[in-house]
PDB file of N, CA, C and O in Angstrom:
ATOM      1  N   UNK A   1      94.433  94.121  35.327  1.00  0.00           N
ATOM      2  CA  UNK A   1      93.098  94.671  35.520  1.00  0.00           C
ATOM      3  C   UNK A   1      93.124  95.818  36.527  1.00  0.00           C
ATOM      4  O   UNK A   1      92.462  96.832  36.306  1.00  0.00           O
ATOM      5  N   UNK A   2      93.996  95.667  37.813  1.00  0.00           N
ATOM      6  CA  UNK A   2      93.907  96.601  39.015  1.00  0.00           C
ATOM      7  C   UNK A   2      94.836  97.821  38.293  1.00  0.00           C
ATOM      8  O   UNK A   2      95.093  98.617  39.197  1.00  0.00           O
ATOM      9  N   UNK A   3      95.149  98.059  37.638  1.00  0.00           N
ATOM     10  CA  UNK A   3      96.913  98.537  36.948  1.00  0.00           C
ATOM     11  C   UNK A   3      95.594  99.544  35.857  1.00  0.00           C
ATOM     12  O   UNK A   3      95.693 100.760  35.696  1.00  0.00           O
ATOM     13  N   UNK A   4      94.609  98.800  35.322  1.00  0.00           N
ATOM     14  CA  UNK A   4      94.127 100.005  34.037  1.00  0.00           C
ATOM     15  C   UNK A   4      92.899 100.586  34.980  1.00  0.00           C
ATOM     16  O   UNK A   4      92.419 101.694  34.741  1.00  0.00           O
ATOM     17  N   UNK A   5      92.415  99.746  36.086  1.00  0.00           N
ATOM     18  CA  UNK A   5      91.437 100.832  37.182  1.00  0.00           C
ATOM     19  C   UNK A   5      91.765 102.068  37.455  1.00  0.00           C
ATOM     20  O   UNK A   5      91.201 103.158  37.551  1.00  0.00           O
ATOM     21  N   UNK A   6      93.196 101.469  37.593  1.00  0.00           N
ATOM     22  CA  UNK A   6      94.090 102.847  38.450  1.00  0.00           C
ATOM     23  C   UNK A   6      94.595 103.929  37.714  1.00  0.00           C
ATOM     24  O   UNK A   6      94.926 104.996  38.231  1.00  0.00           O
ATOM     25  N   UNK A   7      94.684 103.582  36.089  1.00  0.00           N
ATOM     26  CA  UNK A   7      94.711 104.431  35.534  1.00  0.00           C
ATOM     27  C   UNK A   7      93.490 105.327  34.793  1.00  0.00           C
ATOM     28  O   UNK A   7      93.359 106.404  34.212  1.00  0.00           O
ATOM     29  N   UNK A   8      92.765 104.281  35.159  1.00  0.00           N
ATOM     30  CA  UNK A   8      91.475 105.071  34.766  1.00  0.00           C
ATOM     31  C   UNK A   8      91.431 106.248  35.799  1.00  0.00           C
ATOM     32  O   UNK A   8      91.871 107.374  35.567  1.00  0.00           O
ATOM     33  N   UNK A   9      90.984 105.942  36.688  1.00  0.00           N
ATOM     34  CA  UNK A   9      91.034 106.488  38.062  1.00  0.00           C
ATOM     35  C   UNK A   9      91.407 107.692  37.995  1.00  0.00           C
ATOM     36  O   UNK A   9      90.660 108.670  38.035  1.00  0.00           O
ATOM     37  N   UNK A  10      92.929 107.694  37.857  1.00  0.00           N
ATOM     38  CA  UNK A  10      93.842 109.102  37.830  1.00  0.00           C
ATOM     39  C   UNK A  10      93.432 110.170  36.406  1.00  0.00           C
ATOM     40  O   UNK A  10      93.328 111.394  36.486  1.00  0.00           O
ATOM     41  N   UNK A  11      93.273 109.480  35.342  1.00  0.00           N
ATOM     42  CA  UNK A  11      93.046 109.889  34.319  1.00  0.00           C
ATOM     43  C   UNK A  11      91.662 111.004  34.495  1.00  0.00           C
ATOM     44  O   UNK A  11      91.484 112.066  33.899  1.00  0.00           O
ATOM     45  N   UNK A  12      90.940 110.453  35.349  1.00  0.00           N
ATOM     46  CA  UNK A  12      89.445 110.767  35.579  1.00  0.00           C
ATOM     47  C   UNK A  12      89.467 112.185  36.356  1.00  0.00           C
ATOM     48  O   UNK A  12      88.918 113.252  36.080  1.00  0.00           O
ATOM     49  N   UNK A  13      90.406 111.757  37.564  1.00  0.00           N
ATOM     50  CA  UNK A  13      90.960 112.885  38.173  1.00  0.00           C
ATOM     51  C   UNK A  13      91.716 113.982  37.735  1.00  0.00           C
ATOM     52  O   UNK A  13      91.601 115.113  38.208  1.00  0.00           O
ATOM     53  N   UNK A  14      92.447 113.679  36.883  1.00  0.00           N
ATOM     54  CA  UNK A  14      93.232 114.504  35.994  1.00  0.00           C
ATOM     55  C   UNK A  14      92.095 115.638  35.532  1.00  0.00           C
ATOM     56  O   UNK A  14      91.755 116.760  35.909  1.00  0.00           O
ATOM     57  N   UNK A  15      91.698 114.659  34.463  1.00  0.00           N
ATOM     58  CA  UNK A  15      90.653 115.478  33.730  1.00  0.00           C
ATOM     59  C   UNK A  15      89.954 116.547  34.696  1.00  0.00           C
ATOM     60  O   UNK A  15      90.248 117.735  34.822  1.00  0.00           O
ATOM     61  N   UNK A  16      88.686 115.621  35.519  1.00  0.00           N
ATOM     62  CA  UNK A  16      88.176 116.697  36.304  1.00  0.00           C
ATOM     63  C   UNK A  16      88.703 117.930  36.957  1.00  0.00           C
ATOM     64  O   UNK A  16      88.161 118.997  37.246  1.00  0.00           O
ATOM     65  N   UNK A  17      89.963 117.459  37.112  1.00  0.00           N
ATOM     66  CA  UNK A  17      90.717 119.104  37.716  1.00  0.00           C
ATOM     67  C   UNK A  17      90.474 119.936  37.179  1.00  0.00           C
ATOM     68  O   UNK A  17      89.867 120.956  37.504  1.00  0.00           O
ATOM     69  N   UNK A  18      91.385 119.298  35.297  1.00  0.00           N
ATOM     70  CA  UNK A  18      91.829 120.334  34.041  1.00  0.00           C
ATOM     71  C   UNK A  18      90.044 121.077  34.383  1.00  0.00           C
ATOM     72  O   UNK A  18      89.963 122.210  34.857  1.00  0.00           O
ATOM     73  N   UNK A  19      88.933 120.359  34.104  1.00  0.00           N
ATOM     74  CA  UNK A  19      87.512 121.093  33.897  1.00  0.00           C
ATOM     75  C   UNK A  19      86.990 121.815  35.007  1.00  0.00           C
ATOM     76  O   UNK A  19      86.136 122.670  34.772  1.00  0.00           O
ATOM     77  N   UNK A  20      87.433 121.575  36.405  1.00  0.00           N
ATOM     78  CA  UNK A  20      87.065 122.548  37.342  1.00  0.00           C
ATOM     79  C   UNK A  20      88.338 124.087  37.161  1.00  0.00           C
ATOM     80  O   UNK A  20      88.221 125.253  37.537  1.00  0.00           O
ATOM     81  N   UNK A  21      89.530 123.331  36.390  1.00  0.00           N
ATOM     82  CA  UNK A  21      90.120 124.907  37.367  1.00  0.00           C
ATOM     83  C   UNK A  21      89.886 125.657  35.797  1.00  0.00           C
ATOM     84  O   UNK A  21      89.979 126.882  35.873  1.00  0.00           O
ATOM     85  N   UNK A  22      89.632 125.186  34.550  1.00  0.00           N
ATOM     86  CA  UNK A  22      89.146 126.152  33.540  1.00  0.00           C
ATOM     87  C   UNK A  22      87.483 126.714  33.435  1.00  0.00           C
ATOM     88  O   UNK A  22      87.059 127.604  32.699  1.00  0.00           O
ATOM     89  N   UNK A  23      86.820 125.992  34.291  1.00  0.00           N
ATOM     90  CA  UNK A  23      85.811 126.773  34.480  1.00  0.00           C
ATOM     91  C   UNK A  23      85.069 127.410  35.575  1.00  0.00           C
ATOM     92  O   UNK A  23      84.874 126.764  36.604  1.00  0.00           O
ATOM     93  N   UNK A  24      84.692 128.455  35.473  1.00  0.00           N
ATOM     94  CA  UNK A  24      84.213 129.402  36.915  1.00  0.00           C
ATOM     95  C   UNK A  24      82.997 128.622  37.186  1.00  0.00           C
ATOM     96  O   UNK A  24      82.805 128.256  38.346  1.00  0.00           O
ATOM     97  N   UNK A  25      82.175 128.329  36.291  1.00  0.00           N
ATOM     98  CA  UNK A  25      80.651 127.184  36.811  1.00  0.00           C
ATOM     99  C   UNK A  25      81.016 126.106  37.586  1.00  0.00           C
ATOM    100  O   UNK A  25      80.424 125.693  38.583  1.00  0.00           O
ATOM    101  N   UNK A  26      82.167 125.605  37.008  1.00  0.00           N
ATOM    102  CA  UNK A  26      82.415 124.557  37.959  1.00  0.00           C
ATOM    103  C   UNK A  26      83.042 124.616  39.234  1.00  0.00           C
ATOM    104  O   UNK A  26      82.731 123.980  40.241  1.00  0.00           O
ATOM    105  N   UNK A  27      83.959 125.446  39.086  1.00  0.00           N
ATOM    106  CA  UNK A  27      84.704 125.933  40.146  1.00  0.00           C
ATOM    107  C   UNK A  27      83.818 126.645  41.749  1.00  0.00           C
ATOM    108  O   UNK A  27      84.236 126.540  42.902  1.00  0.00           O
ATOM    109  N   UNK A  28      82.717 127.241  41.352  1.00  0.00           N
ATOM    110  CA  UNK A  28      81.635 127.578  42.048  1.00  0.00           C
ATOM    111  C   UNK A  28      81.243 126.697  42.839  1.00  0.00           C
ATOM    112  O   UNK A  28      81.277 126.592  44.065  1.00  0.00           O
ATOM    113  N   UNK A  29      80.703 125.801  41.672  1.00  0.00           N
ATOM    114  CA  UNK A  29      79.916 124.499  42.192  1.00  0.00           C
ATOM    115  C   UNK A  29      80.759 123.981  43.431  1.00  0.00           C
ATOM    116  O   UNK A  29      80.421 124.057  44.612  1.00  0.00           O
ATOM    117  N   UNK A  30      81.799 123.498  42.973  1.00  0.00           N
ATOM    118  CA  UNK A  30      82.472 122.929  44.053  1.00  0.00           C
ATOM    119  C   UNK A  30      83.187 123.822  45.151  1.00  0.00           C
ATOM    120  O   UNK A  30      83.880 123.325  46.039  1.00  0.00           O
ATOM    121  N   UNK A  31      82.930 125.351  45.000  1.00  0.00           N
ATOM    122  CA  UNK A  31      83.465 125.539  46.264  1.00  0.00           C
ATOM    123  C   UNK A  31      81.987 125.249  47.151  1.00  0.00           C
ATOM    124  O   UNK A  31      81.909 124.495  48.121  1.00  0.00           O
ATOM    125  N   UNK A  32      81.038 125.915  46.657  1.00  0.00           N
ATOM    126  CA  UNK A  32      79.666 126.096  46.949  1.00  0.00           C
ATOM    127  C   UNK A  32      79.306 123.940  47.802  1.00  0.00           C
ATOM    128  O   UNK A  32      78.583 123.786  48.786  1.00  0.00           O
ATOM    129  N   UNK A  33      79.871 122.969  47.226  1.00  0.00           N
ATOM    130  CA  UNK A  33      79.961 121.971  47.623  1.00  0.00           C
ATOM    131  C   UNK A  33      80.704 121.568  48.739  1.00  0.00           C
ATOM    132  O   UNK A  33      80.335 120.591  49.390  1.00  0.00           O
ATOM    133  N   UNK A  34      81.846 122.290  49.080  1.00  0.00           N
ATOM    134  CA  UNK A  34      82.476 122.070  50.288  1.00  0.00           C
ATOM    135  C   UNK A  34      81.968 122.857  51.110  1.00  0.00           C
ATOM    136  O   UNK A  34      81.902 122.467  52.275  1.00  0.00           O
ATOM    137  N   UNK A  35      81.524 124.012  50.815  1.00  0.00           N
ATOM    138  CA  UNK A  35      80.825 124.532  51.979  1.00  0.00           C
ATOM    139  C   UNK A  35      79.503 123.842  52.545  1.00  0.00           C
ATOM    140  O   UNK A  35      79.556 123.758  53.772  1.00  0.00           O
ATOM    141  N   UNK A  36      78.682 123.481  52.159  1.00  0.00           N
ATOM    142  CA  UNK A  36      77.386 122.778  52.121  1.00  0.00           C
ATOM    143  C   UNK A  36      78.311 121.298  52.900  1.00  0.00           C
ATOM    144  O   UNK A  36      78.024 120.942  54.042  1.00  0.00           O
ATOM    145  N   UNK A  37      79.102 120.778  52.301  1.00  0.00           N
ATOM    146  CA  UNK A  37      79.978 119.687  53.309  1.00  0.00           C
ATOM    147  C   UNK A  37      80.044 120.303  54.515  1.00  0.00           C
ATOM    148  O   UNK A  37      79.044 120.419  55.223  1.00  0.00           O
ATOM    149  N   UNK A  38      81.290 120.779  54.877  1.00  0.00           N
ATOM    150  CA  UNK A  38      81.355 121.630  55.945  1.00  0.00           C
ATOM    151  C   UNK A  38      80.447 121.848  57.435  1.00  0.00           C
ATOM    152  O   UNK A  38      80.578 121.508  58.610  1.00  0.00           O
ATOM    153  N   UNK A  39      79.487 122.609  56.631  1.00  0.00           N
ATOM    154  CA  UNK A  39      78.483 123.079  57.630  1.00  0.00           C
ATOM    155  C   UNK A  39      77.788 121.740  57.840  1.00  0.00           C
ATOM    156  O   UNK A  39      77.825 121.497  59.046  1.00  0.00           O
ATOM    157  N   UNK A  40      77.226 120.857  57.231  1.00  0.00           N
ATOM    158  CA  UNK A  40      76.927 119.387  57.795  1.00  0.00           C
ATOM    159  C   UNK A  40      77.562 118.732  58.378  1.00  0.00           C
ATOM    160  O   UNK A  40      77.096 117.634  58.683  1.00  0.00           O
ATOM    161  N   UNK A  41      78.975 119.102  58.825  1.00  0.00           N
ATOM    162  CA  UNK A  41      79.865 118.070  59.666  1.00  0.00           C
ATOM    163  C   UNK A  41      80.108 118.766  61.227  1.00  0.00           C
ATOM    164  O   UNK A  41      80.328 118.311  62.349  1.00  0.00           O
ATOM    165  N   UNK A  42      79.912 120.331  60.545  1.00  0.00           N
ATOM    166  CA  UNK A  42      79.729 121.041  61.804  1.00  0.00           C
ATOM    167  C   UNK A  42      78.317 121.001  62.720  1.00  0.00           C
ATOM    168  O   UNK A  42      78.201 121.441  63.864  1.00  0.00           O
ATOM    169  N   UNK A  43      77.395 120.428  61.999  1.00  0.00           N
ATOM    170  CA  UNK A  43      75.744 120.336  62.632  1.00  0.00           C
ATOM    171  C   UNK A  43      76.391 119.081  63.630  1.00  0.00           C
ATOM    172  O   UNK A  43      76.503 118.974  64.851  1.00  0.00           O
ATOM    173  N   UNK A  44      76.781 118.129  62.388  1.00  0.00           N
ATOM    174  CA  UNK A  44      77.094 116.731  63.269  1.00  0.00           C
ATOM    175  C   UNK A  44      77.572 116.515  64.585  1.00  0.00           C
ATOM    176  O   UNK A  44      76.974 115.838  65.421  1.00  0.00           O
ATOM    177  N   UNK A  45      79.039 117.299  64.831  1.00  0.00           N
ATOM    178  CA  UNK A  45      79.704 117.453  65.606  1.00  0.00           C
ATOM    179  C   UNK A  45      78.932 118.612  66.751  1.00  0.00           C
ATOM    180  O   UNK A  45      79.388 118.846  67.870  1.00  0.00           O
ATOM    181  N   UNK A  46      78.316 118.924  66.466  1.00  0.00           N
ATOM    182  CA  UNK A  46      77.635 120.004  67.509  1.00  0.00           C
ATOM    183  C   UNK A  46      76.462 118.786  68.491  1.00  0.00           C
ATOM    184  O   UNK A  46      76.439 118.914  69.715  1.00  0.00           O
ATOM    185  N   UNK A  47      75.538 117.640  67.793  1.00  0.00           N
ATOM    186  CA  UNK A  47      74.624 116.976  67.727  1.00  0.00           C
ATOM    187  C   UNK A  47      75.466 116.290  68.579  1.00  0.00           C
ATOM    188  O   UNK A  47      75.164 116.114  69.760  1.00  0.00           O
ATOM    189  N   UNK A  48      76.731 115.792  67.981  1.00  0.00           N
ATOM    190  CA  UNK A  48      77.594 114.316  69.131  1.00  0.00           C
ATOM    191  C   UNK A  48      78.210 114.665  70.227  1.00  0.00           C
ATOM    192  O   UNK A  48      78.572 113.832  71.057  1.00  0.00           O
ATOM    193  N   UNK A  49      78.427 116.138  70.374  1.00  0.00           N
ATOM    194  CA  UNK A  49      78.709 117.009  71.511  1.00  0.00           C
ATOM    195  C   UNK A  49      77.621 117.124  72.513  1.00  0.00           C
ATOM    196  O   UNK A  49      77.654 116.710  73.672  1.00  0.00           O
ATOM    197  N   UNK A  50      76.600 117.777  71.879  1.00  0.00           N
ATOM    198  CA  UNK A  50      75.447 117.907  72.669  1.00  0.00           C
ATOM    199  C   UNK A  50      75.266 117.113  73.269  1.00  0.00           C
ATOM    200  O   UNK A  50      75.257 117.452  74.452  1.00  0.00           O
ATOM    201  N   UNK A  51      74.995 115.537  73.027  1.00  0.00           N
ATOM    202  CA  UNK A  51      74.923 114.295  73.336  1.00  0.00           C
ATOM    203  C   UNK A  51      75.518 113.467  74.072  1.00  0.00           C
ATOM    204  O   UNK A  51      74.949 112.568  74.691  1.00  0.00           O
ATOM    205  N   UNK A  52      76.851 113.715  74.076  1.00  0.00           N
ATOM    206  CA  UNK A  52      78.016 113.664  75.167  1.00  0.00           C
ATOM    207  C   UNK A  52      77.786 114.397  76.081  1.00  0.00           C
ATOM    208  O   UNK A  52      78.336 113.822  77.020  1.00  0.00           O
ATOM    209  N   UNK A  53      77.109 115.763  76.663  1.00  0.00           N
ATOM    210  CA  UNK A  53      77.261 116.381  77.133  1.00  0.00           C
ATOM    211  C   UNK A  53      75.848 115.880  78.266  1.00  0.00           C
ATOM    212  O   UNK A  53      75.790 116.239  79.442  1.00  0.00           O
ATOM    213  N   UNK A  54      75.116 115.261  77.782  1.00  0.00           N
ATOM    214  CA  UNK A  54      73.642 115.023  78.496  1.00  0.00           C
ATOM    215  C   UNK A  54      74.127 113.460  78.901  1.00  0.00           C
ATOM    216  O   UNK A  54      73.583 113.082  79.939  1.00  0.00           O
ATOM    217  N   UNK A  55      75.046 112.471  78.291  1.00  0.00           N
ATOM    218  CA  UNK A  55      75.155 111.675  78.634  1.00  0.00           C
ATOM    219  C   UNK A  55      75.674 111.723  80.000  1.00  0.00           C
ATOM    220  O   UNK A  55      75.112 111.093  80.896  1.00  0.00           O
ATOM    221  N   UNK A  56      76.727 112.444  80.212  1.00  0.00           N
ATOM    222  CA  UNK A  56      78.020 113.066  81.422  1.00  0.00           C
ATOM    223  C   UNK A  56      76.829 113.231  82.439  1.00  0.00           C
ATOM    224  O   UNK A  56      76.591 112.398  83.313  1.00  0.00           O
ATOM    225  N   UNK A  57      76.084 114.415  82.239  1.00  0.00           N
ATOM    226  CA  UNK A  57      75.375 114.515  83.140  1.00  0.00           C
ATOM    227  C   UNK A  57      74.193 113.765  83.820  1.00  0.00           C
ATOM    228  O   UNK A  57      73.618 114.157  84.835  1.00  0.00           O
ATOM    229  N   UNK A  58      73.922 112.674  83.149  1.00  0.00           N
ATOM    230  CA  UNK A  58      73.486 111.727  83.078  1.00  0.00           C
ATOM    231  C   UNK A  58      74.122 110.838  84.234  1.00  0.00           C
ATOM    232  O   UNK A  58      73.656 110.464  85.310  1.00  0.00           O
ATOM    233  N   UNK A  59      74.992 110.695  83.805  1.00  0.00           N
ATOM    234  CA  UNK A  59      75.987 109.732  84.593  1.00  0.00           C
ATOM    235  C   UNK A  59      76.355 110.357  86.299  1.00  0.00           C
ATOM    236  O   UNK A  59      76.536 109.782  87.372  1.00  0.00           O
ATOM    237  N   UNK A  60      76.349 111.636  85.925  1.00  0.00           N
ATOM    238  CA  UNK A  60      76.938 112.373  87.095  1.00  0.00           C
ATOM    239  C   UNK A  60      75.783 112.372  88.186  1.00  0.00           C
ATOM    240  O   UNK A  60      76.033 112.528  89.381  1.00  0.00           O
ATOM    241  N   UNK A  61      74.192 112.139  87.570  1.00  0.00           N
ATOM    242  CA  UNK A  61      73.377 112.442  88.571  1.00  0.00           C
ATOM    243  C   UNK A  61      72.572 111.111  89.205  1.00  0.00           C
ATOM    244  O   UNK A  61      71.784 111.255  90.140  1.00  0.00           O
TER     245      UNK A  61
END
């Protein structure tokens, strides 16, 4: 059962590659998707910084 998941799995992956790297719509999409990732991890990390940064001073006073 774990053995045809896994080939599903890869198979799935396979495929999706073959259809992102033959098409420019898709290929878009997903660069256009990591960027949109990206910049949300960079908000994040700016937010848990900030936050660290008021905590410190927090502490310090």
């Amino acid at each position: 059962m774990e053995k045809m998941f896994l080939f599903g799995a890869l198979l799935g992956a396979v495929g999706g590659a073959l259809v992102v790297a033959n098409s420019y719509k898709a290929r878009a999409l997903v660069k256009k998707s990591q960027e949109d990732l990206l910049a949300r991890v960079d908000e994040m990390m700016d937010e848990r910084l900030a936050a660290q940064e008021k905590q410190e001073k927090g502490k310090k006073s």
